[in-house]
N, C-alpha and C positions, 0 to 999 in steps of 0.2 A: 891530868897532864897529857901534853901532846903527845904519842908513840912515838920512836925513831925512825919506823917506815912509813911515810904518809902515805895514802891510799886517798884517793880524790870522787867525791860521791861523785853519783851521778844524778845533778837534780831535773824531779820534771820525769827521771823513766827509770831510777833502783828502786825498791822496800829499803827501810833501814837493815831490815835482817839480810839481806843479800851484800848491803853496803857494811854490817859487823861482819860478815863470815871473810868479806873480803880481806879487812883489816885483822882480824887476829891469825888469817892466812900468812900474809906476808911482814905479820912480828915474830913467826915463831911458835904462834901458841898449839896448843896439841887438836884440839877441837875449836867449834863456835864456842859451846857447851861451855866446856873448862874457863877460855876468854870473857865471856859475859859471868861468869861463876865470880873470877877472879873481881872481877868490878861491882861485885853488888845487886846482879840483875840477873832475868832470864832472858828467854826466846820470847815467851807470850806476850812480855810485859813491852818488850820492843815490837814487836810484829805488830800491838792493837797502838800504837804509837803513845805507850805511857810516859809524858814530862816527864819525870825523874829519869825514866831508863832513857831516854832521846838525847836528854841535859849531858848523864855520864857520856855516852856514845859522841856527842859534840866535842867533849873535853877532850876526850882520847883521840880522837879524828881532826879537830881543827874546824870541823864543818859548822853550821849554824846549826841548832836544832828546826827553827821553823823549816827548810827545805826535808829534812829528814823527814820533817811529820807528813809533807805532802802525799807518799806511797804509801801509808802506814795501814793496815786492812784495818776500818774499824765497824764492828757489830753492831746494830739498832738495840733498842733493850730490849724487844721481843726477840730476840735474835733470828729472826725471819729474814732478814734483810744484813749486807754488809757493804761499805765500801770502799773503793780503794782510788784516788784521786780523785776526780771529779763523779765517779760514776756508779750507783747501788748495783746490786746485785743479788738474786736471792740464794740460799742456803745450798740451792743442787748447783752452781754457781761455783762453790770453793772448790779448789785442788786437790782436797785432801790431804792424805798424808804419804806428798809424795812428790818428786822431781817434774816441773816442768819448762822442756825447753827446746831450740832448734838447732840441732848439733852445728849447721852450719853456722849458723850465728855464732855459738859457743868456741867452735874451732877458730870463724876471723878472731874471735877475742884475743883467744893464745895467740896468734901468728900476727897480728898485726897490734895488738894494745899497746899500753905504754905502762913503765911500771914496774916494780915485782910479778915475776912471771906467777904467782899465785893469784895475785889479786886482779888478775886481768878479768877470767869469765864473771859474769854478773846477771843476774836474774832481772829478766826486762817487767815491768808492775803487769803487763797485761798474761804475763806467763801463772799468774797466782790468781787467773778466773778461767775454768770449764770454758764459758762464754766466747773466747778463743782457741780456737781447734788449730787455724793454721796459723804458720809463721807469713805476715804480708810481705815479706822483704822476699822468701825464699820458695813462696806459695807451694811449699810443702807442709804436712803434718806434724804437729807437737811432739815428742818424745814421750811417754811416761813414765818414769820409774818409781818405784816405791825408796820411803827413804832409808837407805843403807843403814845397818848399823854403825852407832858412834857418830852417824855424819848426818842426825838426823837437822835438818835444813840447811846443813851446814854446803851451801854450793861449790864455794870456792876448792874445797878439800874434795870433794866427791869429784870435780872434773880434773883433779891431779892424780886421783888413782884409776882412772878410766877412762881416759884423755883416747889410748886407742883404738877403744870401741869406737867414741864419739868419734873420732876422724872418720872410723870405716863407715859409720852412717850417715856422716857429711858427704862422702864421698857417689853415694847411692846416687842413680842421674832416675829420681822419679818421676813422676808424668804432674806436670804445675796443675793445683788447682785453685778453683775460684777461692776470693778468701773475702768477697768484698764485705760479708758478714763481721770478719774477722778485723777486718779494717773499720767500720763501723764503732767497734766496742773498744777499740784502741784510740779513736780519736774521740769517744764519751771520758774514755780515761783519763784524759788529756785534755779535757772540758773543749773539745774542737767540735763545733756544732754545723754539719754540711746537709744534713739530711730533713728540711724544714716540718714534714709531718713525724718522722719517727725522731724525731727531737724534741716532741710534745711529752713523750712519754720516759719514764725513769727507763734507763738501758733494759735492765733486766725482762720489763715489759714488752719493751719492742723487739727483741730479741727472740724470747718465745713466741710474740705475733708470728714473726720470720718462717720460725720453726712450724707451725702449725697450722700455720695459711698452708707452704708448701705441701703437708702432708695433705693436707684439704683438695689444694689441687688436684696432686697426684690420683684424688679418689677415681675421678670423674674423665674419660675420655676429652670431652667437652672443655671443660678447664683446660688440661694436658697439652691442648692442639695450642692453646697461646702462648705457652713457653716458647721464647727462642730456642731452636735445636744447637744454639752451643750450651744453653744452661742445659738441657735435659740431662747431661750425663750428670749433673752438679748438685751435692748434696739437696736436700726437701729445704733446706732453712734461705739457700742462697737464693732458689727458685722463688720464696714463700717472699725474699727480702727486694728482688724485682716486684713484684706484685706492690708490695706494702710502701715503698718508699714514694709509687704514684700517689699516694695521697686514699682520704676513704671514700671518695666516687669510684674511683680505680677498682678497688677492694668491692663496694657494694656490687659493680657488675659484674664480677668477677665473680658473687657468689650468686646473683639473679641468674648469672649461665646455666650455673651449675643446676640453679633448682629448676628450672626450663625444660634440662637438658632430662633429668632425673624425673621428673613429676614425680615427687615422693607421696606418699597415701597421707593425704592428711587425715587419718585415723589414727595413725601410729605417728603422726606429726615430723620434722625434718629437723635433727637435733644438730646438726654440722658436725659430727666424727667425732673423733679428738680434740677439735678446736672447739668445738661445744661445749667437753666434758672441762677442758681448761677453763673458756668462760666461768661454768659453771658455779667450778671449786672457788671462784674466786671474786665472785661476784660482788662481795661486801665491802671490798677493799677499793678505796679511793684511784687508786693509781688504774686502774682497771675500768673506772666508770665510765670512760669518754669510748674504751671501745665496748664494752657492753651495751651501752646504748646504740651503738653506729649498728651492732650486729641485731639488736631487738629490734631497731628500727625496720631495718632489711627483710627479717624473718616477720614481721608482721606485714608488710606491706605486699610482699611476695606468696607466702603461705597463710593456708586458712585458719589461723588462729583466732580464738576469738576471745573478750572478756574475758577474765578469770583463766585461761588457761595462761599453764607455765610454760615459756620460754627460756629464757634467761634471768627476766624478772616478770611479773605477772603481766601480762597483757592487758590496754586499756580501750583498744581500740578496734575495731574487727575491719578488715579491708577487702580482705579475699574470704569466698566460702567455697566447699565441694562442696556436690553435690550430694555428701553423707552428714556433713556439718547443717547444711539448710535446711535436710530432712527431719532432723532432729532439733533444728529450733522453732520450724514450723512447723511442724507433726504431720509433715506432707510424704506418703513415699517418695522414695527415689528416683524410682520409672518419673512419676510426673514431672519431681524437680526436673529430670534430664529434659522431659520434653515443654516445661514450660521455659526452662532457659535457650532451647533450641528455635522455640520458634521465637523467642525476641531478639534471637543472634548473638546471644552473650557467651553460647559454646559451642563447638565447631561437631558436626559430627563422629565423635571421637571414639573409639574403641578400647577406653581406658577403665581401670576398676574406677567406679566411680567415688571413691575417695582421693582419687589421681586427678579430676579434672575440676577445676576452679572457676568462679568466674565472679564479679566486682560486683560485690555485697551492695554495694549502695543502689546501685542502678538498679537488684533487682529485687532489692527488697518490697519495692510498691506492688509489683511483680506478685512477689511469695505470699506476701501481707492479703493482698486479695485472695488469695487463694485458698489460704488458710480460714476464710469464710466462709470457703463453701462447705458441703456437705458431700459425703460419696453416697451413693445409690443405696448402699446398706444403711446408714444413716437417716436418711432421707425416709425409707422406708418403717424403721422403729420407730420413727416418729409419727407417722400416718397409722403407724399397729396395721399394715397389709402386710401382705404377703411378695416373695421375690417376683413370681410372675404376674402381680396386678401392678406392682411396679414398673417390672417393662413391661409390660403393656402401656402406662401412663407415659413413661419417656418415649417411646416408640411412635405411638399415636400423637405426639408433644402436646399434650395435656400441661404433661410438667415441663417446666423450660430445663436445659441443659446448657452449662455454657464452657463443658470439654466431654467429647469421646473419643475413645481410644479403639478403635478395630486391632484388639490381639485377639489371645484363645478366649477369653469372655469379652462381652463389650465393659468397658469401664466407662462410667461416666458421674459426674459432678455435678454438683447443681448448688446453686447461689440461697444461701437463708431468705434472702426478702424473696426469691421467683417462690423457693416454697411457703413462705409467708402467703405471697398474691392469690396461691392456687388454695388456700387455707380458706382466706376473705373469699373469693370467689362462692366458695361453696358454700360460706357462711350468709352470703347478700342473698341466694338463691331461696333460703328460710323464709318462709311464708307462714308456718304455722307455730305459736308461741309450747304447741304442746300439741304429743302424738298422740293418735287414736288406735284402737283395734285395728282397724283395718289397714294400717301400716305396718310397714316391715324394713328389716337391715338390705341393703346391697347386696349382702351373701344371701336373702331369703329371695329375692328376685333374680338373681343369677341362677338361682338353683330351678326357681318355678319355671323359669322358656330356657334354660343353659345358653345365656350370655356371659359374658365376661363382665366382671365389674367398672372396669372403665366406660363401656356402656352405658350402665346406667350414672356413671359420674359425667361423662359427656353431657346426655342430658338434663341434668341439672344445673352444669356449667355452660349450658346453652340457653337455660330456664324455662327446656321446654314441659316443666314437669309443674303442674300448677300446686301440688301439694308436698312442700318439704319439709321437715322441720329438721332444726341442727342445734344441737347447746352453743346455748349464749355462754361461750369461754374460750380463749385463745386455744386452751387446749387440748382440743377434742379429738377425736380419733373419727379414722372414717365408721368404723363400727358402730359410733355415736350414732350417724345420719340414721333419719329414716324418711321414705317416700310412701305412695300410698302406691301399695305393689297391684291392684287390677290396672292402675291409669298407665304405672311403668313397663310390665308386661306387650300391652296395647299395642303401646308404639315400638317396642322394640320388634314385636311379631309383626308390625304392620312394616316397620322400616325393610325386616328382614325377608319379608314375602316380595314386596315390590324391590330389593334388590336381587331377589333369587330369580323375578322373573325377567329381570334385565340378563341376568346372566345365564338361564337356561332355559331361555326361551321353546325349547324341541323337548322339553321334558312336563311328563306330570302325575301325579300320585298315582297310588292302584285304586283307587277311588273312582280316581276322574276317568281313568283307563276305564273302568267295570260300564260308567255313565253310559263313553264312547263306543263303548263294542256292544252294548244292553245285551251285559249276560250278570250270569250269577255272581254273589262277592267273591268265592274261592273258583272262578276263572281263568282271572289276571294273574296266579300265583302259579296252577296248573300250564298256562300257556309260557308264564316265565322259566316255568322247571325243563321245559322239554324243547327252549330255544325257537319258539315259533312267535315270541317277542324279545325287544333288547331289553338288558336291564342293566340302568348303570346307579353306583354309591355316589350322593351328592349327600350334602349339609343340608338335613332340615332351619328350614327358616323358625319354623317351629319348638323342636328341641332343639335345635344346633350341634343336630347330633347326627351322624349318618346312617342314609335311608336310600332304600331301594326307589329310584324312579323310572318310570315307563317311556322310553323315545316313543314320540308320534310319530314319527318318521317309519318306526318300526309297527304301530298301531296302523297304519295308511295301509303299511303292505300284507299283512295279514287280512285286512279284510278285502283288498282285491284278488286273494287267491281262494279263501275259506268263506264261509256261506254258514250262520247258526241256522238251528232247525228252527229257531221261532221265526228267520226269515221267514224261511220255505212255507212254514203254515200260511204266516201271512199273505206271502206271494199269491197260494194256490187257493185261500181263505178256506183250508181245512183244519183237521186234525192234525197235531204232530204223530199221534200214532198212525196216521192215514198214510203223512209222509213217509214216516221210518217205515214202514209194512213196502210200500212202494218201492223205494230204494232198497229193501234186500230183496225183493221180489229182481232186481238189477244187479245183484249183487253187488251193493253200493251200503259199506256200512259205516256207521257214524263212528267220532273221536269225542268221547269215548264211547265205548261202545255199549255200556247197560248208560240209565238213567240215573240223574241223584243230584249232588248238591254243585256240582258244574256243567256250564252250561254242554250241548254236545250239538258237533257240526261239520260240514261235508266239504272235498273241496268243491268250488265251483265247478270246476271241469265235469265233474262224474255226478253234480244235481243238477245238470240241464234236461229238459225233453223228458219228465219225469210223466208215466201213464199213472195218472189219479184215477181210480173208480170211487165215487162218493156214493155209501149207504145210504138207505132212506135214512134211517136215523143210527147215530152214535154218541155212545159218552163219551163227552171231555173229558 
């Protein structure tokens, strides 16, 4: 039956439980509690809007049940989910257990409703979701209280015994804020749909976007600078809710800034903060799907993610690589990566860790892919079984092709499989002999016999000036393999090396040829070097290739214009040298050196002129 005080819902914006606490307010009854007790029913059974308890509630009210069921909060059966007019909402979403409301509002109630002055204040539906912080009407903050005892949801009674608090916080003149969030989730509640992309999503969804785009922002300077400066004082969600309602072009560049702005290390990858970890947890969930893909899209398109790595959901496509990601798919160091993507312009000279600087995988993978063919110098060389410095020797003298060096603290350099293939067949075409003989030898046995170098002797054979080589018939032979026929290879290399020695030192010549020059004794030329009265300079035998005392001629010309040997003077005077020497001390004119022996001994010019010879009838030689 109808009660004697009608109380008149409010459809479209009460809870039925705000519209009972109204009604057993203004009959009389002591509590909600007691009221819904007396009828058969509780609080839960009407707040989830249960038929039966709606039906009673109509009877006593006069109201229809269907506009009652409109507010009604109801739970998904995983109860993850609730909602309350048009609109879901998830669990961190409810109120609790506890009053929420805007005193101003609540105070016009009393002062202007109509009615039983009990049943005036009433609980607006958007006041029973978190989701709403502020009041839109009075762009002030919600109140919270916890629910009193006895008056647990009971609204109506709680604002009659505390009516004068609530005035005095109506009264407070606080500073309006943004509430358009607020507004937002009240016109979802109210199935009013203004907002064409965040209208795609169940509230609760777009809601939280709000919330954690903004904090997202906030991270980054970069971002921060696009906020209008009258949002900047305004909660992270209001900020988050500018951003998100442009649509997800708006959003995408919004977070292309951000990672621009950041270069994050793609080692440790760019996981978006908070708004990541949200994604994350939530990934599996349908309602979710449309922005987890906008966000995997963005983060792979922008960051170097590749195959198999986790994003948001696994990655299928690689867009972007650093230069620590390339290194590692192509087994190329870093340094190179840096410098093969610099000289194709794909990255800028940049002073960044190189897991920081990115550049467009597709363009340069032809690039890497090449690259990753060749071989480095240490490779190169394990496969020939030489040594580091026959090696450079071979790049150096370009024997072997090269097709990167690097001038740091070593030379770096690279080399192509087919160039070292070419120089492989090279030496292999140059075989002439199907089988070696004694009389052949290794490359290391002819290096060693005149002290050349081994590229030397691979020169000539790569020039084919060597008529006898033999090389195993198999691709994969070692230089060690070769053998040549070491008198013919000797030959020319002492013959190459004599006739460039004499191109190049031309004013020089052995103690040999010195001894010929001066015709004195062998330990002359060494005597005359010890005591400065010839030059002697260290030159590379052509011979060993090894360094050797030589004699300037220059220095051999002036010695004998000032010094005079005694086998001159014999011959001069066609005597004896003892004839001579006896003479010259007879002048006191003594020779260098001064006894006899195994060098030669001689006067200068100056002091053997105008020498008195008496010649004996006879004397020994």
């Amino acid at each position: 039956m109808v009660l004697p005080v009608p109380v008149t819902h409010l459809n479209g914006i009460e809870d039925p439980v705000s519209f009972a606490s109204r009604l057993g307010a203004a009959n009389g009854y002591r509590s909600l509690k007691s009221f819904l007790a007396s009828g058969g029913t509780t609080v839960t059974d009407l707040a989830k809007g249960d038929p039966e308890a709606l039906a009673k509630l109509a009877a006593w009210s006069g109201a229809e049940p269907e506009p009652l069921a409109k507010m009604a909060v109801v739970s998904s059966s995983d109860r993850n989910t609730w909602r309350v007019g048009e609109a879901t909402f998830n669990r961190d979403m409810r109120r609790g257990r506890r009053f929420r409301y805007c005193p101003n509002c609540t105070s016009d109630d009393v002062k202007l409703g109509h009615g039983h002055p009990a049943s005036r204040p009433y609980v607006r539906a958007q006041w029973l979701t978190r989701a709403v912080e502020n009041c839109t009407r009075h762009l002030r903050p919600l109140v919270e209280v916890d629910f009193p005892a006895y008056y647990e949801n009971d609204f109506a009674r709680y604002v009659m015994t505390n009516l004068p608090v609530i005035e005095t916080l109506a009264s407070k003149n606080l500073t309006p804020r943004s509430a358009s969030v607020d507004l937002y989730a009240e016109n979802r509640i109210r199935g009013i749909l203004q907002e064409p992309y965040l209208d795609r999503f169940q509230p609760y969804v777009a809601i939280d976007l709000c919330y954690y785009l903004g904090r997202f922002v906030k991270r980054q300077h970069a971002t921060w600078a696009l906020v209008p400066p009258e949002l900047q004082a305004s909660s992270l969600r209001e900020v988050g809710f500018y951003f998100a309602r442009q649509g997800a072009e708006h959003i995408r560049d919004l977070v292309v800034t951000s990672i621009r702005a950041q270069k994050p290390n793609g080692s440790e990858k760019f996981l978006f903060g908070h708004l990541g970890r949200w994604l994350r947890s939530n990934v599996s969930k349908p309602d979710y799907a449309e922005l987890v893909e906008l966000f995997q899209d963005v983060a792979e398109r922008n960051l170097p993610f590749g195959p198999g790595d986790l994003c948001f959901v696994p990655v299928q496509k690689r867009y972007l690589h650093s230069i620590k990601s390339a290194s590692v798919q192509y087994g190329l160091f870093e340094k190179r990566v840096a410098q093969l993507m610099r000289d194709a312009g794909l990255i800028e000279q940049e002073k960044l860790n190189h897991g920081r600087i990115y550049f467009d995988a597709e363009q340069a993978h032809d690039i890497l892919a090449s690259a990753a063919e060749t071989l480095t110098s240490k490779e190169a060389r394990l496969e020939l079984a030489v040594t580091e410095d026959v090696m450079a020797d071979l790049l150096r003298e370009g024997l072997l092709a090269r097709v990167e060096v690097r001038a740091e603290a070593r030379t770096y350099s690279r080399i192509r499989r087919e160039d070292l293939a070419e120089f492989k067949r090279k030496i292999a075409a140059a075989s002439s002999l199907s089988e070696f003989t004694s009389s052949m030898a290794t490359i290391t046995d002819v290096s060693q016999k005149c002290g050349c170098r081994a590229y030397e002797v691979l020169a000539l054979i790569l020039k084919g000036e060597l008529s006898r080589v033999f090389v195993p018939n198999h691709e994969g032979f070692k230089i060690h393999d070769v053998r040549v026929d070491i008198d013919e290879s000797v030959q020319m290399i002492v013959a190459a090396r004599e006739a460039e020695f004499q191109r190049e030192n031309a004013g020089y010549v052995t103690f040999d040829e010195a001894q010929v020059i001066l015709k004195v004794k062998p330990l002359t030329i060494k005597y005359l070097a010890d005591r400065g009265l010839i030059s002697v300079a260290k030159l590379l035998s052509p011979l060993s290739s090894r360094n050797k005392d030589f004699v300037s001629v220059a220095s051999l010309e002036a010695f004998q214009s000032e010094y005079v040997t005694l086998g001159e003077l014999s011959a001069k005077y066609a005597t004896h040298a003892i004839t001579v020497t006896k003479a010259l001390e007879k002048m006191g004119v003594k020779a260098t050196p001064e006894r006899a022996g195994v060098v030669t001994r001689f006067y200068r010019r100056a002091d053997a002129e105008n020498i008195q010879i008496q010649k004996p009838d006879s004397m020994s030689t």
